[in-house]
C-alpha positions in Angstrom: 54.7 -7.4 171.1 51.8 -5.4 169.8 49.6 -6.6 166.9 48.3 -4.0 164.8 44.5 -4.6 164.1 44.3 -5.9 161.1 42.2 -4.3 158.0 39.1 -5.5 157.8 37.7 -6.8 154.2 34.6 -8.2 153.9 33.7 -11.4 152.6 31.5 -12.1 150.0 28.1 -13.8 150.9 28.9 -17.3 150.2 31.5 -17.2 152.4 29.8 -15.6 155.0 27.4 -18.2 154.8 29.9 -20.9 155.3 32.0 -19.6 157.3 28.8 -19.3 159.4 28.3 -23.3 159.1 31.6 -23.7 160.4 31.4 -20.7 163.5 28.0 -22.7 164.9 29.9 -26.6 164.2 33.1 -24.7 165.9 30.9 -23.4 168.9 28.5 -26.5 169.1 31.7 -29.0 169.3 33.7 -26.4 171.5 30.7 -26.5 174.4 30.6 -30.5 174.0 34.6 -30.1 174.6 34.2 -28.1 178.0 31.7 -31.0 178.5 33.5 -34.2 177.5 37.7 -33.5 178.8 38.6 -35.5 175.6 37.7 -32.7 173.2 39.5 -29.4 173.8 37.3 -27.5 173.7 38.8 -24.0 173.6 40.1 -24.8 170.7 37.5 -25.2 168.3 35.6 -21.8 170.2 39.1 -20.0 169.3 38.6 -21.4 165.8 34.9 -20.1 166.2 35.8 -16.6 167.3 38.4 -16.2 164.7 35.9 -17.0 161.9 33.8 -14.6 163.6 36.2 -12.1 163.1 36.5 -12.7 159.4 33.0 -12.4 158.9 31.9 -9.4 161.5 33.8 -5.7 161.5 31.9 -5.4 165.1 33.8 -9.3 166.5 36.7 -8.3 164.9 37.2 -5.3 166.4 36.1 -6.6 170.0 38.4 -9.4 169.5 41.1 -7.1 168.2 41.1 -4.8 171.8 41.6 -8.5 173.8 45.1 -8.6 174.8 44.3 -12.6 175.3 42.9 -13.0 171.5 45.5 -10.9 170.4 48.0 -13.0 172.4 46.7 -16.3 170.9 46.3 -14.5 167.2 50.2 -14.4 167.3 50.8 -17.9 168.1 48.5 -18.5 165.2 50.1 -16.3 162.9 53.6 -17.8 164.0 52.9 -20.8 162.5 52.1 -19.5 158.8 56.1 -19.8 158.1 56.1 -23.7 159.0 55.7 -26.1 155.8 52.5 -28.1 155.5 54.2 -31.1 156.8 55.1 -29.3 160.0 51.8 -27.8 160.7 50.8 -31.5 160.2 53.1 -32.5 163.2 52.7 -29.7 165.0 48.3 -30.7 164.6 49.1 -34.0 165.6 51.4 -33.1 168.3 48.9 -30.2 170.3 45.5 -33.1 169.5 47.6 -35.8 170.9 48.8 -33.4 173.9 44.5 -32.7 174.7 43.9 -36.3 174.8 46.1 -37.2 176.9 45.4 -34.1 179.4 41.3 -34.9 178.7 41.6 -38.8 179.3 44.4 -38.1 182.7 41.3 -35.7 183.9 38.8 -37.8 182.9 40.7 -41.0 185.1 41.3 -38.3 187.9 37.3 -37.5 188.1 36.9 -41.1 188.3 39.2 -41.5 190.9 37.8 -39.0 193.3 34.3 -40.1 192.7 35.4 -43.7 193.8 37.4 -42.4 196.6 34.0 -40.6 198.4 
């Protein structure tokens, strides 16, 4: 399924400037995820790029010709029908699935270090 690019609106400057806060705490703890494999850290440098978009006409259009943004922008957008308690479950659901995948990595690392 195609996505048409959206418009794009620009944001007022107090925005801008948060949204900037939250695109550098977004990358910063996104880089410490591809670190740490308890963090995921894709995640939070989706969540970056996406407030990129918001804020940038050039990101958004970059990010608009990616067939894997746009791919990922439709799961996102899927879920704007679900009721607050189901994007709740659904958070607690996708964190609790990284854990588990960053902690059975993490005890894998360790187990191939002690094996050598």
């Amino acid at each position: 399924m195609h996505l048409p690019t959206p418009h794009f609106s620009p944001l007022p400057l107090y925005a801008k400037v948060i949204a900037l806060i939250f695109i550098v705490g977004f990358v910063l703890i996104g880089i410490v995820g591809l670190i740490l494999p308890i963090i995921p850290g894709v995640l939070f440098l989706f969540l970056a790029a996406l407030l990129l978009t918001r804020v940038s006409r050039r990101a958004s259009a970059y990010a608009h010709s990616r067939p894997w943004f746009r791919k990922h922008l439709q799961s996102w957008r899927a879920s704007a029908g679900l009721s607050w308690g189901q994007r709740a479950r659904l958070s607690f659901w996708v964190a609790a699935r990284a854990v588990v995948q960053g902690v059975g990595a993490g005890v894998s690392g360790i187990y191939r270090a002690l094996r050598r």
